[in-house]
N, C-alpha and C positions, 0 to 999 in steps of 0.2 A: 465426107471427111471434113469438109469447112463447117458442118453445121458441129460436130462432135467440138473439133476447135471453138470455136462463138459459146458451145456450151460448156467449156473447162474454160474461158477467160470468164463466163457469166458468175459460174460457180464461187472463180479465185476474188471477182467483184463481191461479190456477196458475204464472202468469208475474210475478207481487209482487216474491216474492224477485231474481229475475231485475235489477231494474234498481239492487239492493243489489249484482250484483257487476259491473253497466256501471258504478256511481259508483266502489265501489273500484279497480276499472282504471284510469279516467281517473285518479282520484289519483296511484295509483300512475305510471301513465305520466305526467303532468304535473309531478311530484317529479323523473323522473327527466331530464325533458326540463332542468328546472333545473339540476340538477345538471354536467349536459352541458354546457350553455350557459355555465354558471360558469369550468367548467374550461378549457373553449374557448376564453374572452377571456384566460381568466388564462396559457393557453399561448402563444397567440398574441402576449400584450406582454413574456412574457418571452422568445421564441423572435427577437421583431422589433424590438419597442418603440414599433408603429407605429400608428397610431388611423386610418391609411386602410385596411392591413390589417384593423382591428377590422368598418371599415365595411363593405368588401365582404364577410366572414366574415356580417354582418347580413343585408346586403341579397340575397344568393346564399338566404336562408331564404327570404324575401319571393316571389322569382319563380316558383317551380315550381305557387303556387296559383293562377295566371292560369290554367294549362294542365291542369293535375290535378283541382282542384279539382270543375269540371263532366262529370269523367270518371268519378266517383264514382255519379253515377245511372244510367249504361250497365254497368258493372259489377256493381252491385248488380241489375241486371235477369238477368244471366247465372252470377253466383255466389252460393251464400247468404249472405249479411252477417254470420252468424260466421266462417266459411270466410276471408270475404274481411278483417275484422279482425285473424284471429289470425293470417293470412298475412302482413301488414302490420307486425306487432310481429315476428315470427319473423325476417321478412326483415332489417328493420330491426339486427339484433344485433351480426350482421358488418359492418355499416357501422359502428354503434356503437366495436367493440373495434379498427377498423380506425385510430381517432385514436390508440389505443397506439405506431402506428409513425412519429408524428412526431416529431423528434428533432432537423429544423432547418428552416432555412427553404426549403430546396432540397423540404420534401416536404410545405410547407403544401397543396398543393393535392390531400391526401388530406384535409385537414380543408374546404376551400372544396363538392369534388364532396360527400365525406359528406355536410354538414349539407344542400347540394342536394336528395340523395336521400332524407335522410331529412323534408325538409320535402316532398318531394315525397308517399313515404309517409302523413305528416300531413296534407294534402290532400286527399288518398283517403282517410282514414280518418275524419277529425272530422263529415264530410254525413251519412258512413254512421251512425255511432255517435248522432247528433245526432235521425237520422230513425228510429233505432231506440226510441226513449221512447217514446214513445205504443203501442208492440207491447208492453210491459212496464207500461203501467200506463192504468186507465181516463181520458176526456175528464175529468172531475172531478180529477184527481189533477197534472194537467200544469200546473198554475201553478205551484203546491208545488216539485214536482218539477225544475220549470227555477230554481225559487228552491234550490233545493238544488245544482243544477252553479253557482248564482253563488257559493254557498260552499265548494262545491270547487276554483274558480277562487281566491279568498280564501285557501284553506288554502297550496294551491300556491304564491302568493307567499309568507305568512309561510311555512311550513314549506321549500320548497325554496330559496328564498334562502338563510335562513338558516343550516338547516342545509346546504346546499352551499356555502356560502362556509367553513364550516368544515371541510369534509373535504378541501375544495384547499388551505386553511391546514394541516392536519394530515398530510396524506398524500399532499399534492399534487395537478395536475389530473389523471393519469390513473387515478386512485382513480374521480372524476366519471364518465369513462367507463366502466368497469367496473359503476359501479352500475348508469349506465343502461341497460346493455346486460341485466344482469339486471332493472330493470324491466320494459323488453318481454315478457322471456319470464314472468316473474309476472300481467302483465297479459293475455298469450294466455292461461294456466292459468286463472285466474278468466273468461275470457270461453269458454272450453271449457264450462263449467259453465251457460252460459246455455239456455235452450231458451225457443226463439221458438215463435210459434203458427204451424200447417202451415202454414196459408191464411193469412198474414198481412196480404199484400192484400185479401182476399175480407171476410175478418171484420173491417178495418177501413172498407171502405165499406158492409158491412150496418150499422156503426153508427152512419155519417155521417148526415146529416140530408138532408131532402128535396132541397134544392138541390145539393149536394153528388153526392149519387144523379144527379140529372138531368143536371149537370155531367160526372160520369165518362160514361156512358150520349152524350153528347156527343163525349166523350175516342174512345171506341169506333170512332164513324161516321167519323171523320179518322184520316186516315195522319198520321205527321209526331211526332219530337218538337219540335221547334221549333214545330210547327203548335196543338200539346196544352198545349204552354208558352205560347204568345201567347192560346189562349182561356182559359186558367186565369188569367192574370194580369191581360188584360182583362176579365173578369168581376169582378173581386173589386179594390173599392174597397182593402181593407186592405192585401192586396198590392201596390196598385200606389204606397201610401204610404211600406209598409218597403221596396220597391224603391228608393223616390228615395232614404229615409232611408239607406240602405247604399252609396248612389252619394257623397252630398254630406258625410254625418258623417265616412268615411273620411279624405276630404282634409284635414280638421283635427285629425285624431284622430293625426293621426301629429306636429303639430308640437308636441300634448301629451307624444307618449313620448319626445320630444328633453328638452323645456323643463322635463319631473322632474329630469333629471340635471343640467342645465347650472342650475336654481334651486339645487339642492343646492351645487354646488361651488361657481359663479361668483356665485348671488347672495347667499347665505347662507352660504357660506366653511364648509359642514359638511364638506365632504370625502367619502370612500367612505361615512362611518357617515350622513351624512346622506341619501346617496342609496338604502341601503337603510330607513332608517327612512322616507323617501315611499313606497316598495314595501310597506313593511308597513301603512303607513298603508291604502294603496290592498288593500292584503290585508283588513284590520281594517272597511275599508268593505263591500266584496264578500262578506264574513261576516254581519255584520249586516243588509247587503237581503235575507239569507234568512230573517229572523223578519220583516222588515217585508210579504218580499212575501207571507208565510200570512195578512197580513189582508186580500189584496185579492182583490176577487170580479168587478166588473164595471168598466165602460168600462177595459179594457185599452189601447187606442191612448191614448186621452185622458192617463193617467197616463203611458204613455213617453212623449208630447212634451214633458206638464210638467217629467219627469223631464230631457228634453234642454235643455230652459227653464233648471233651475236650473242644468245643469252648467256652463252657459254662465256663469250669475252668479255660481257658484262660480269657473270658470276666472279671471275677470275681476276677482272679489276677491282671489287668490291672485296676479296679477300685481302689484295693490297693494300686498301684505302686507310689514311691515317686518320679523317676527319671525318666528323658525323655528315656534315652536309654535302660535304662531296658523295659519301654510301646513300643519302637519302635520294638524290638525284643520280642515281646509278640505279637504284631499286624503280623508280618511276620508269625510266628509260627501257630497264628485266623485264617489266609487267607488261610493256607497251608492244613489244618485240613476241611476248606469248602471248597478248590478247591479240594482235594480228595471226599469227600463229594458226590458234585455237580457230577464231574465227573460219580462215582459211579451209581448215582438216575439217571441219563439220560441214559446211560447206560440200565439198568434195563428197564427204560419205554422202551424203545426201541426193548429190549429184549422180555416183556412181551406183548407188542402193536403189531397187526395186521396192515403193513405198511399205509391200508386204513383210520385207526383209528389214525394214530400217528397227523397230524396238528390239528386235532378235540383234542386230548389229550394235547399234545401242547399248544394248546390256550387259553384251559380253564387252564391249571396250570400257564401260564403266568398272565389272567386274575386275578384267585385267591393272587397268590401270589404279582404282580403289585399293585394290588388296598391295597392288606390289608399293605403293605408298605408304600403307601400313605398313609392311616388312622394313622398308627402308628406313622412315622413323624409329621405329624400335632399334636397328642397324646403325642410326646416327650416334646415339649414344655409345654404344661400344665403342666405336670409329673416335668419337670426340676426344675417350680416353687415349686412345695411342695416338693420334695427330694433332690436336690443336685446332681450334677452328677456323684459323685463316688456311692451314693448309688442305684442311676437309672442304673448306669452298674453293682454293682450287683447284684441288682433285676432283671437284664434280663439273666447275665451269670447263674444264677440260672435257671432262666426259663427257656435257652436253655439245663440246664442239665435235668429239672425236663422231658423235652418232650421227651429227649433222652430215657429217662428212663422208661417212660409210655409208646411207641410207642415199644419199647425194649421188654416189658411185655407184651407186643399184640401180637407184633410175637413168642414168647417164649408159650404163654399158646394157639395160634391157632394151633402151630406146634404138642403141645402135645395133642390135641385134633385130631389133623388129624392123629397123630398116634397108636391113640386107636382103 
């Protein structure tokens, strides 16, 4: 038994480096996704002028993670997940440099399928990439660690805004494309370089703990993944809280990524500069939950709900707010409260997941939470016209309290039942 241990700490030694070049790829490809995206809108209203245009250009990303998304755990059962990563970025390139050939409006619908396919791509690739941490780094190391992608999330708003908005200023949008096309292939090269442990199933449930053990061993005797997914899920309190938590936060969570923009111009009269300085805001927050989340050690659930607690009471003083710099430091404060959050609930799945189950678990929380974002975005608008947008934020900083508090009461009255 000690030698098995000595040989999954040797392993987790070996594989250290390894999630130093998963971070830099995501960088790099989340820069470049930026970038794309920049150039994207900025082709589009200068090719159209149209903001229904902008919208389906949006919402055409949103849909492919309904259907891709949970396809991510079947594939990673039949491909190795670098294999199938770097295949994802590779592919991705010629879709990328494929926006060079719009030129009017007669051929936007090379930019509508691209970004399709490559959100599609992104679907299959973020489960995979997401369930590969814990193969790169010991149980001890994974709070850090997801506190770490919420600063890489952070970097990618300040850095890829910013600098994307300047390269479509400079060189125009399909400069944007080109970069990104070259992001991919930079990020296949650093992820060429990773090296996974052989067995990376096997030596991730020698280190699981007893229940866990019992639980796969379980997994074993059933056919079925949907059959291995419902005992997994009904087993484990935790997951069946980030379950709800991914079904109900989505649907508000999209009428937030409207009401940045429309606070920006319509309530506060900042224009484009105010709408990136929220983005950075929200960047400037998601950086700092990564020093806050190195001090936290236990009741992980406990702190994301509080964390969904405040964002609510954050959302709902930011509807009030009469001044730009009080909402800009309200928005740092939102982001800081969900990058702990976030950090937190990955963690956990991570913790509670059986490393076989983690892309299938993955994909479908991507799936759920991706798609009901889209609905809700499209949803905001409607909503904008009968309410207003201070009182659409906060109707929703409510709601993110009210879920806080409901999902809070689920684990409080299961706990006290499993203690009787």
């Amino acid at each position: 038994m000690n030698g098995l241990k000595d040989s999954s700490v040797a392993v987790r030694t070996r594989n250290k480096g390894g999630y130093s070049r998963l971070f830099t790829a995501g960088l790099v490809n989340g820069i470049g996704d930026r970038f794309s995206s920049i150039a994207m809108l900025a082709l589009i209203l200068k090719v159209t002028g149209s903001g229904m245009a902008v919208g389906i250009a949006l919402g055409v990303r949103v849909i492919p993670y309904l259907f891709m998304a949970p396809l991510a755990g079947i594939l990673v059962l039949k491909i190795p997940r670098k294999t199938l990563m770097m295949a994802v970025d590779i592919l991705r390139v010629p879709i990328a440099l494929s926006f060079l050939l719009v030129d009017g409006e007669d051929k936007l619908w090379l930019l509508y399928a691209g970004s399709f396919i490559m959100a599609a791509g992104e679907a299959i690739y973020s489960p995979v990439r997401k369930s590969s941490i814990p193969l790169l780094a010991g149980p001890d190391a994974l709070l850090k660690i997801n506190s770490l992608e919420q600063l890489m999330t952070g970097c990618v708003l300040i850095l890829g805004a910013f600098t994307g908005g300047i390269v479509s200023l400079w060189w125009g949008p399909k400069m944007g494309f080109v970069l990104n096309a070259a992001s991919f292939m930079l990020a296949a090269l650093l992820i060429r370089g990773i090296r996974f442990p052989e067995n990376a199933v096997s030596g991730d449930e020698q280190s699981a703990d007893s229940d866990s053990a019992e639980l796969q061993q379980g997994f074993r005797r059933r056919a079925g993944r949907l059959q291995t997914l419902k005992i997994l899920i009904g087993g484990s309190q935790v997951l069946q809280i980030i379950m709800a938590y991914e079904l109900l936060v989505p649907i508000i969570n999209g009428w937030d990524n409207v009401l940045i923009s429309v606070y920006a111009v319509q309530v506060f009269h900042a224009g484009d500069a105010g709408v990136g300085a929220f983005y950075g805001a929200l960047g400037i927050g998601l950086s700092l939950s990564f020093f806050a989340g190195r001090l936290l050690k236990k009741r992980l659930l406990s702190i994301a709900l509080v964390g969904l607690l405040l964002e609510g009471i954050l959302l709902m003083s930011i509807s009030g707010s009469s001044h730009f710099g009080a909402a800009f430091v309200l928005y740092i404060l939102l982001s800081l409260c969900g990058g702990i959050g976030n950090a937190c609930l990955d963690t956990l799945v991570m913790r509670n997941t059986p490393q076989a189950q983690q892309p299938v678990v993955f994909g479908i929380l991507a799936a759920i939470s991706g798609s009901l974002i889209g609905v809700s975005m499209f949803g905001a608008g409607w909503l904008l016209d009968m309410m207003g947008p201070r009182a659409l934020g906060f109707t929703g900083g409510a709601g993110f309290a009210g879920v806080a508090l409901l999902l809070g009461g689920f684990s409080l009255l299961r706990r006290r039942r499993e203690n009787r």
